[in-house]
VOSETOR-410099 format. One line per field, with one value per residue (C-alpha): residue number from 1; x, y, z. Coordinates in nm, 2 decimals. Example, Ala and Ser with C-alpha at 12.3 -4.5 7.8 and 13.67 -1.06 7.14 Angstrom:
// residues 2
nr <- (1;2)
px <- (1.23;1.37)
py <- (-0.45;-0.11)
pz <- (0.78;0.71)
END
This chain:
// residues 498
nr <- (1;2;3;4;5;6;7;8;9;10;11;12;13;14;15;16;17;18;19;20;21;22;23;24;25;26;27;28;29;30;31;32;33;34;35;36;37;38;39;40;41;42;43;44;45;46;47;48;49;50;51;52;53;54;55;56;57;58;59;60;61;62;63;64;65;66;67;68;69;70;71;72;73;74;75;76;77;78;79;80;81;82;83;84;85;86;87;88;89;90;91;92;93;94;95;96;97;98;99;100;101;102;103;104;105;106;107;108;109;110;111;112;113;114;115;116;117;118;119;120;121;122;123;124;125;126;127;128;129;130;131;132;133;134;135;136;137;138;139;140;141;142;143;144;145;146;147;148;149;150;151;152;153;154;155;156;157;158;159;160;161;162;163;164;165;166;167;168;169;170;171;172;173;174;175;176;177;178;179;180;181;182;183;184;185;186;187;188;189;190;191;192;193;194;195;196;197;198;199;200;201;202;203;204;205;206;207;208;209;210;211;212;213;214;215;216;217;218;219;220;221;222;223;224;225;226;227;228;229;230;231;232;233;234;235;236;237;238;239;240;241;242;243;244;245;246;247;248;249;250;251;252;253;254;255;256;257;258;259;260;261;262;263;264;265;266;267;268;269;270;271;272;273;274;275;276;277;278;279;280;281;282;283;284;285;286;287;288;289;290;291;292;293;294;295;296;297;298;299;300;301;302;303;304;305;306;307;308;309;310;311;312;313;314;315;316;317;318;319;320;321;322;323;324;325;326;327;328;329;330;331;332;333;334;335;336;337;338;339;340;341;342;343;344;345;346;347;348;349;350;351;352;353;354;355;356;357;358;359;360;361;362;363;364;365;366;367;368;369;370;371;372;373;374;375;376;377;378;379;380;381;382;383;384;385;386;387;388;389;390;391;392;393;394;395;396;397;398;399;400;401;402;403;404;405;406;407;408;409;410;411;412;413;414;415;416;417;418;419;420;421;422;423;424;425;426;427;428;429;430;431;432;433;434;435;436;437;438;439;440;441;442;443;444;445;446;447;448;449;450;451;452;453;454;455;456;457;458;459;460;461;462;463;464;465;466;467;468;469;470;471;472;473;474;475;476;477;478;479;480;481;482;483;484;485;486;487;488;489;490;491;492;493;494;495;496;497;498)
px <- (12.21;12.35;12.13;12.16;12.01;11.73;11.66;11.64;11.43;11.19;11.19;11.13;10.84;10.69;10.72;10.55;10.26;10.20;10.24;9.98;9.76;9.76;9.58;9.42;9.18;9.07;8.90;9.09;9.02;9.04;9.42;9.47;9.24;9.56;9.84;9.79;9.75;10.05;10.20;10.09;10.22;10.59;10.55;10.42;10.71;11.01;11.22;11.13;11.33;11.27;10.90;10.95;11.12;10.81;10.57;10.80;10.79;10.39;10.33;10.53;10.34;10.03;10.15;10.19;9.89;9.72;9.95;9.83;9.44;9.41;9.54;9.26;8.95;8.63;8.34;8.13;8.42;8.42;8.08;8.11;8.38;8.13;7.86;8.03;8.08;7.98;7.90;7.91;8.07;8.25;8.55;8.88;9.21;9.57;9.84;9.98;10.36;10.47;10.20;10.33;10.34;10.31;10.14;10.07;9.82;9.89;9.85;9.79;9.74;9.50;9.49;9.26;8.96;8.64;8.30;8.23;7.81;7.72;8.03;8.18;8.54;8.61;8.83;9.16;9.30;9.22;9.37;9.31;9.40;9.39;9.53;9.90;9.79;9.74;10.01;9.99;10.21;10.30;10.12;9.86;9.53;9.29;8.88;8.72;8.39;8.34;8.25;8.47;8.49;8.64;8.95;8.88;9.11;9.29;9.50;9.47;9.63;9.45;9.48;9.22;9.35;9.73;9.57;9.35;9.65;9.83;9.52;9.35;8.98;8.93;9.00;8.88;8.92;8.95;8.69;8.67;8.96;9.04;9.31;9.20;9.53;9.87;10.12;10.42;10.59;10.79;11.06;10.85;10.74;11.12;11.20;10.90;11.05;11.37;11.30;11.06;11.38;11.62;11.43;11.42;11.78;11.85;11.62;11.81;12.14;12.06;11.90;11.63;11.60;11.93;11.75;11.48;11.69;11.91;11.54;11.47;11.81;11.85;11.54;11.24;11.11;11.02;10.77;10.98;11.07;10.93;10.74;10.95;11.27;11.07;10.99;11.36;11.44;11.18;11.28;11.67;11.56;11.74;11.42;11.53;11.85;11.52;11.30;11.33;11.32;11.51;11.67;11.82;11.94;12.08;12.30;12.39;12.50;12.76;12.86;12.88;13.08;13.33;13.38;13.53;13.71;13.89;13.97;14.21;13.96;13.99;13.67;13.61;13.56;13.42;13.13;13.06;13.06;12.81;12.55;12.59;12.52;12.23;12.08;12.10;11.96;11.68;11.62;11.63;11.31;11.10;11.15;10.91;10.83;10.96;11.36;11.35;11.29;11.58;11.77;11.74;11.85;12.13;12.28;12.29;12.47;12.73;12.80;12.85;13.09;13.24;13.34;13.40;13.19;12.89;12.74;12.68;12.42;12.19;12.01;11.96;11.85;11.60;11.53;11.49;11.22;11.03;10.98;10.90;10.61;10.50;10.48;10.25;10.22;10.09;10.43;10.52;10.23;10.14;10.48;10.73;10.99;10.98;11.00;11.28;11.49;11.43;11.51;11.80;11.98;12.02;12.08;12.38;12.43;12.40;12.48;12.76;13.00;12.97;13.02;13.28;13.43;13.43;13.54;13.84;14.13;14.03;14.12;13.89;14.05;13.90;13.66;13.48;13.46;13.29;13.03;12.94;12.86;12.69;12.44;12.42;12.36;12.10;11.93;11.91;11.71;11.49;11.43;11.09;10.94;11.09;10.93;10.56;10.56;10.67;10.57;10.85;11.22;11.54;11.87;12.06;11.94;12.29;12.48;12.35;12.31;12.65;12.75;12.54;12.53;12.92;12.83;12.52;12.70;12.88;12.57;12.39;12.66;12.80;12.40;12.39;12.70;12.56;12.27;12.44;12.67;12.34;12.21;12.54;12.61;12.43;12.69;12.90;12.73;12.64;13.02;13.13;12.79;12.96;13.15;12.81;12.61;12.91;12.82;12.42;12.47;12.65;12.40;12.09;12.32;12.39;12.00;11.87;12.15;12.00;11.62;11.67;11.77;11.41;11.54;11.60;11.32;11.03;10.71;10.53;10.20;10.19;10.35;10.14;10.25;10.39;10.66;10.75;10.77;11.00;11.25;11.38;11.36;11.59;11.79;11.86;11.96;12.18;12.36;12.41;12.44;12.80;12.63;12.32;12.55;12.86;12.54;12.42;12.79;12.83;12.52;12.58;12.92;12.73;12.52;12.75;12.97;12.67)
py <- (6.33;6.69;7.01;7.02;6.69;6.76;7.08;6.94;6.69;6.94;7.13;6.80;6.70;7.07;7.03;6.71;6.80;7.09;6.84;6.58;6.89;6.95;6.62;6.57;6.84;6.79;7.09;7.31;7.30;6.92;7.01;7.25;7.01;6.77;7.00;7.07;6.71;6.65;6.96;6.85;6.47;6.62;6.83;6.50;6.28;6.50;6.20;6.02;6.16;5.91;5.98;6.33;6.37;6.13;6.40;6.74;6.58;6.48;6.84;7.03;6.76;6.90;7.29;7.18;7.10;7.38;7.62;7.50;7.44;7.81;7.92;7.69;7.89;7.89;7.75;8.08;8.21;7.93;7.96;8.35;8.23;8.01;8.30;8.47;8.16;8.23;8.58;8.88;9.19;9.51;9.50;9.74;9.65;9.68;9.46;9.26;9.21;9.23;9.04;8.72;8.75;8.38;8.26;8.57;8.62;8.80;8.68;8.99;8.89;9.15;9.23;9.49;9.37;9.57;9.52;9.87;9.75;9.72;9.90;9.59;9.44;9.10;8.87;8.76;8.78;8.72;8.62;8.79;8.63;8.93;8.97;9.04;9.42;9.65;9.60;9.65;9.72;9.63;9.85;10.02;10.01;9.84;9.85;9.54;9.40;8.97;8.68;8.58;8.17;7.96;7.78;7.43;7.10;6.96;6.68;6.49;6.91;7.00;7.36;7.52;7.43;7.56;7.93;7.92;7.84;8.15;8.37;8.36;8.27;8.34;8.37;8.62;8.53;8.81;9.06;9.44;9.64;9.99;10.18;10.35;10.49;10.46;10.46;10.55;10.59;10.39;10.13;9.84;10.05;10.16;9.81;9.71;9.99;9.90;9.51;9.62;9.85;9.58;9.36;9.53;9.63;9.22;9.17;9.37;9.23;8.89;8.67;8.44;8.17;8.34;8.71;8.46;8.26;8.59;8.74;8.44;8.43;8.77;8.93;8.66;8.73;8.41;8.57;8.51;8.17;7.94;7.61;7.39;7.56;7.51;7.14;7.06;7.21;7.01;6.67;6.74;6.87;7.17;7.35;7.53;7.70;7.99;7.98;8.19;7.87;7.76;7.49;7.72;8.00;7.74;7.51;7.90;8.05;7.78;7.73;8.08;8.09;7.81;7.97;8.27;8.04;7.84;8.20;8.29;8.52;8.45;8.26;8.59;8.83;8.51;8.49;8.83;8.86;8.62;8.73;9.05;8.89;8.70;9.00;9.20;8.96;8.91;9.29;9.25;9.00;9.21;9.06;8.78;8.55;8.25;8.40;8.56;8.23;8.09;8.36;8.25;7.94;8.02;8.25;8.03;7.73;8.00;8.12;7.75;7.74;8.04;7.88;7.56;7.36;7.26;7.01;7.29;7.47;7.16;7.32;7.68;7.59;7.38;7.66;7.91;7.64;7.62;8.05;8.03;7.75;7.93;8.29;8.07;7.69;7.62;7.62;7.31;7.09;7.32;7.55;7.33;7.60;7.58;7.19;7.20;7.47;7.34;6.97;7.06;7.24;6.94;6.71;6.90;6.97;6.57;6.37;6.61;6.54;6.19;6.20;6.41;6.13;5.85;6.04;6.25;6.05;6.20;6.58;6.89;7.08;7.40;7.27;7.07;6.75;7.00;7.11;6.77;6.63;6.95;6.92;6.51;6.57;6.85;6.62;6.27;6.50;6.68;6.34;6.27;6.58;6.69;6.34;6.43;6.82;6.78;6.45;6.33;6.25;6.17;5.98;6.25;6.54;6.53;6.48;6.78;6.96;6.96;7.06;7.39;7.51;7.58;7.85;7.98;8.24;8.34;8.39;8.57;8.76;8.83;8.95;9.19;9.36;9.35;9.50;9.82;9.84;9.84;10.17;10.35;10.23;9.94;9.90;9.83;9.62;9.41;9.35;9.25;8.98;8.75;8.52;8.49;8.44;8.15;8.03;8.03;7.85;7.54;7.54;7.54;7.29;7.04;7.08;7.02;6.72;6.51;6.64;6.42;6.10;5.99;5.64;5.86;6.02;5.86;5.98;5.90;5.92;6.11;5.91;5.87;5.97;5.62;5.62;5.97;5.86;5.50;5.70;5.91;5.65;5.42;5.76;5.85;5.49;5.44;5.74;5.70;5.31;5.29;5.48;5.24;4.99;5.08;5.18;4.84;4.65;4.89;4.80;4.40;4.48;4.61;4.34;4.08;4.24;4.22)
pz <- (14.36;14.31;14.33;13.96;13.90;14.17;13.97;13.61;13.76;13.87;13.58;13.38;13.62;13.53;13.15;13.16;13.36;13.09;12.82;12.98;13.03;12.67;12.57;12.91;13.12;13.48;13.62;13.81;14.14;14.15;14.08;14.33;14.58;14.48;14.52;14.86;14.96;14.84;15.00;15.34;15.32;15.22;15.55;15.76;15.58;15.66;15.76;15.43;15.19;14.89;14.96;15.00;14.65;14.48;14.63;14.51;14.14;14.16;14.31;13.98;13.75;13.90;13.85;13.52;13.49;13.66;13.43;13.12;13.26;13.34;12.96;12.82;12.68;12.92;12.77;12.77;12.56;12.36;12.30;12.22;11.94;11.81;11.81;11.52;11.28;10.93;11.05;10.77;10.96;10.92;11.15;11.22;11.35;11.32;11.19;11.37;11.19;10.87;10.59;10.47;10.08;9.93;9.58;9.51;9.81;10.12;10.51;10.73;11.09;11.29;11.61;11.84;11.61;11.67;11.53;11.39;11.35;11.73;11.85;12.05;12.08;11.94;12.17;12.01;11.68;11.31;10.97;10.70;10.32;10.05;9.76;9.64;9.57;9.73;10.02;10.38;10.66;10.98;11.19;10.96;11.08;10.86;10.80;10.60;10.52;10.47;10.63;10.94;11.02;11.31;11.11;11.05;11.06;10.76;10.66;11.00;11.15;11.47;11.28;11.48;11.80;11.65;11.62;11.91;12.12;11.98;12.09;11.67;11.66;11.32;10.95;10.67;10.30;10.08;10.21;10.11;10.25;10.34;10.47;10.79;10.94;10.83;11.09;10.98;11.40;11.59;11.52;11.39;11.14;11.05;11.07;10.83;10.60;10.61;10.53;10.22;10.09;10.18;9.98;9.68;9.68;9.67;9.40;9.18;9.29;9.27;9.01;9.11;9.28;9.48;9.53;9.71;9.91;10.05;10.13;10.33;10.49;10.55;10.63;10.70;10.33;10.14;9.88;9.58;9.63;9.42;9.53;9.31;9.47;9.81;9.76;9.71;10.01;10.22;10.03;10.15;10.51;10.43;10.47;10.81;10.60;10.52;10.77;11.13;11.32;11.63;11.50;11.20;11.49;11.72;11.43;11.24;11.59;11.64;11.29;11.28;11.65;11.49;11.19;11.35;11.59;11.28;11.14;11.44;11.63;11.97;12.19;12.41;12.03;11.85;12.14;12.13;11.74;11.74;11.96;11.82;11.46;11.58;11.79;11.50;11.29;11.47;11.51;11.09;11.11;11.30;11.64;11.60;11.88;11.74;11.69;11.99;12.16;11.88;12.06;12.38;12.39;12.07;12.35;12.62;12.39;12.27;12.63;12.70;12.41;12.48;12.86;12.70;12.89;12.70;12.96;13.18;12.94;13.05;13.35;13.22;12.88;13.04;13.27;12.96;12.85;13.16;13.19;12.83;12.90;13.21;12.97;12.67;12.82;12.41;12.28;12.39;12.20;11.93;11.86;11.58;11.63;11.97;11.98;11.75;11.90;12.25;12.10;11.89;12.15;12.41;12.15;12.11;12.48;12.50;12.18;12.05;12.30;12.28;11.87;11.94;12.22;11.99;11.67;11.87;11.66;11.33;11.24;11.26;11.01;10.96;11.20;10.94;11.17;11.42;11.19;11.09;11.43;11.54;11.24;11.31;11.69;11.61;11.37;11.55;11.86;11.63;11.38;11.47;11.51;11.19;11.01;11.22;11.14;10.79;10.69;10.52;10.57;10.31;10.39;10.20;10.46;10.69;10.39;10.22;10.56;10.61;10.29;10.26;10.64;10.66;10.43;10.61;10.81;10.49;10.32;10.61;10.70;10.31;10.22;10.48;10.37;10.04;10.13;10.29;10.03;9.77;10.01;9.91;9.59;9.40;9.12;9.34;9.56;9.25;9.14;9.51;9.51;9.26;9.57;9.74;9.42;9.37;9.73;9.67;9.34;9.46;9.77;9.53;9.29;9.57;9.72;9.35;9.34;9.66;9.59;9.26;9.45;9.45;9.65;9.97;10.04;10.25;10.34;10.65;10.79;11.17;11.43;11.73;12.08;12.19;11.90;11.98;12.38;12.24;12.03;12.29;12.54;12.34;12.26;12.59;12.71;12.43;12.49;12.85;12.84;12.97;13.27;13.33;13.33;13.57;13.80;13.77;13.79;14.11;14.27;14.23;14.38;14.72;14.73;14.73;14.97;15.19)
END
């Protein structure tokens, strides 16, 4: 076994310790205890190497473990949490990022909370629902009076254990608020500007539902989209199209990479075009956590286009994983976007080449063929996490995937031009947004189409871990049957000669 193998195995030992830890504590101590018992037989079996290697991958399950174990709240903190259930307070803080403006209600996330009363820091962070009006920005610094609550589980959704793993302890539902401070410094708060005045220039070049959809695409902004236009989207699994999610910056970065490549631009501009696009894109957002992760391992699949040789993206995306789990070891259980970006990218690390193997006698024209098994391969790795997170799944979704995300890019790409145009000269940004507007409509057109097709669409309960474990077991065998099975023919071979 190569180096490389030895170290994806490693790294595959250490990202299943921290998902074990997840669902199962042992006390700390007991794991270190373990560690270096382990540590000290791989020194006394230096001529073992079989043994050796069993030990090495039991020792980085156990640092999983130990990573996640030490992230975990103590139980005098839990029990300070719990202190301040149901409690009325006056607390100050800032925002967090840019409100999320849905249903006419706004999410403001707080950090920096303080209980003005008894003069005390709160740990963590808070949610705070308010209404649409007034607004709030990212950054100002807020005072409000209600009753704070732990966040409690719905729908069979460990939702309290989703926030407290991203460091929020509780929520707030529409208390008294006051502007203390507005901060009007700094580049988030440019960038918060900029996105608010971005959003208003599509809005008046763009009917609805397309303003909303170019808001979404564009900026993050998904305020104006309706929940019958959303509901369409989540019956086709076209959902991701709108949302900053891995799986939507990984598939758009290499559509977006081929595009340029079926346009004449050569690999070495092509590359670099598109990390620039997605940099600046996520710049655009506000730098949240969840596309600068999409980011990461976007970049790392277009460098391994960019060299041609996909396969060896393998080891430093699943490096990129493991410094991401050791930075927030939650992200793997609790984080969809991470799941699905981490998932998406090796299935097309993995399955892509082999679609791409047995379908090599038909054209790519325009790199269509390309497009179609890049969406398939991201899809088949992300299947059943898509199904458990969303509940729901239709036949149609590659079909109507692949008809929409070749113009993605376009859209992306064809809105932010708009928008800089609309800063200069909005009549003229409004009589150049008639192709895109064109593109929009037969994206909502074909979503609408396949939405309709009640017989394709299946709802599902949430699969439990053992299905989840099957799928990808029978995934990766199938894949690398004609592997297992030289391996085996080889090994008979040996025997008999013996």
């Amino acid at each position: 076994m190569t180096r490389s193998k030895y170290f994806l195995l490693f790294c595959a030992a250490f990202i299943s310790g921290i998902f074990l830890g997840s669902y199962f504590s042992i006390q700390i101590w007991i794991l270190f205890l373990e560690a270096g018992f382990f540590i000290s037989l791989v020194f006394l079996l230096r001529d073992n190497k079989n043994a050796r290697i069993i030990l090495l991958l039991a020792i980085f399950i156990l640092l999983g473990f130990i990573r996640i174990e030490s992230g975990k709240l103590s139980k005098n903190k839990i029990s300070e949490i719990k202190s301040l259930d149901n409690q009325e307070a006056l607390i100050s803080g800032e925002i967090l990022q840019a409100p999320e403006i849905k249903n006419e209600k706004q999410k403001i996330v707080i950090k920096n909370i303080k209980n003005i009363e008894n003069n005390s820091n709160i740990n963590g962070k808070i949610i705070v629902y308010a209404d649409h009006y007034p607004e709030y920005n990212f950054t100002d610094k807020i005072r409000f009076k209600g009753k704070i609550k732990i966040p409690e589980d719905f729908d069979g959704f460990a939702y309290r254990d989703y926030l407290f793993s991203k460091g929020i302890y509780y929520i707030a539902y529409y208390p008294e608020i006051e502007i203390v401070e507005k901060n009007d410094a700094g580049i988030n708060f440019q960038i918060s500007q900029f996105r608010i005045y971005a959003n208003n220039i599509i809005k008046k070049i763009f009917p609805e539902p397309q303003a909303g959809i170019v808001s979404a695409m564009t900026l993050g902004i998904k305020s104006s989209i309706s929940s019958k236009t959303l509901e369409s989207f989540n019956k086709t699994g076209t959902r991701h199209i709108i949302a900053i999610s891995g799986l939507h910056m990984t598939i758009v970065s290499i559509v977006f990479m081929y595009l340029l490549l079926a346009v004449g631009l050569r690999r070495n501009y092509a590359f670099y075009f598109a990390i620039l696009g997605i940099a600046f894109f996520v710049a655009l957002v506000g730098f949240p956590s969840s596309a600068v992760r999409a980011f990461v391992m976007g970049g790392l699949i277009l460098f391994a286009v960019k060299v041609g040789r996909l396969n060896s993206a393998c080891n430093a995306v699943v490096f990129a994983g493991v410094l991401m789990l050791l930075y927030d070891p939650n992200l793997l259980r609790y984080d969809t976007g991470f799941q699905l970006s981490f998932l998406a990218v090796l299935g097309i690390i993995y399955i892509y080449p082999r679609l791409d193997f047995y379908l090599k006698k038909y054209p790519d024209c325009l790199k269509i063929k390309t497009m179609f098994l890049i969406t398939i391969s991201a899809q088949i790795a992300t299947l059943p996490i898509i199904i458990n997170s969303f509940g729901s799944f239709s036949l149609f979704s590659v079909f109507a995937n692949v008809l929409i995300l070749p113009f993605v890019p376009v859209v992306m790409l064809g809105g932010l031009l708009l928008i800089i145009i609309g800063f200069v000269n909005l009549f003229v940004a409004q009589i150049l947004s008639w192709p895109i507007w064109l593109i929009l409509s037969y994206q909502i057109e074909i979503i609408k189409l396949f939405a309709s097709l009640d017989f394709g669409y299946f709802s599902f309960e949430k699969f439990n871990f053992l299905f989840i474990a099957v799928y990808y077991a029978v995934l990766v065998l199938g894949f690398n049957y004609s592997q297992i099975k030289a391996y085996i023919s080889f090994n008979k071979k040996i025997n008999n000669f013996r």
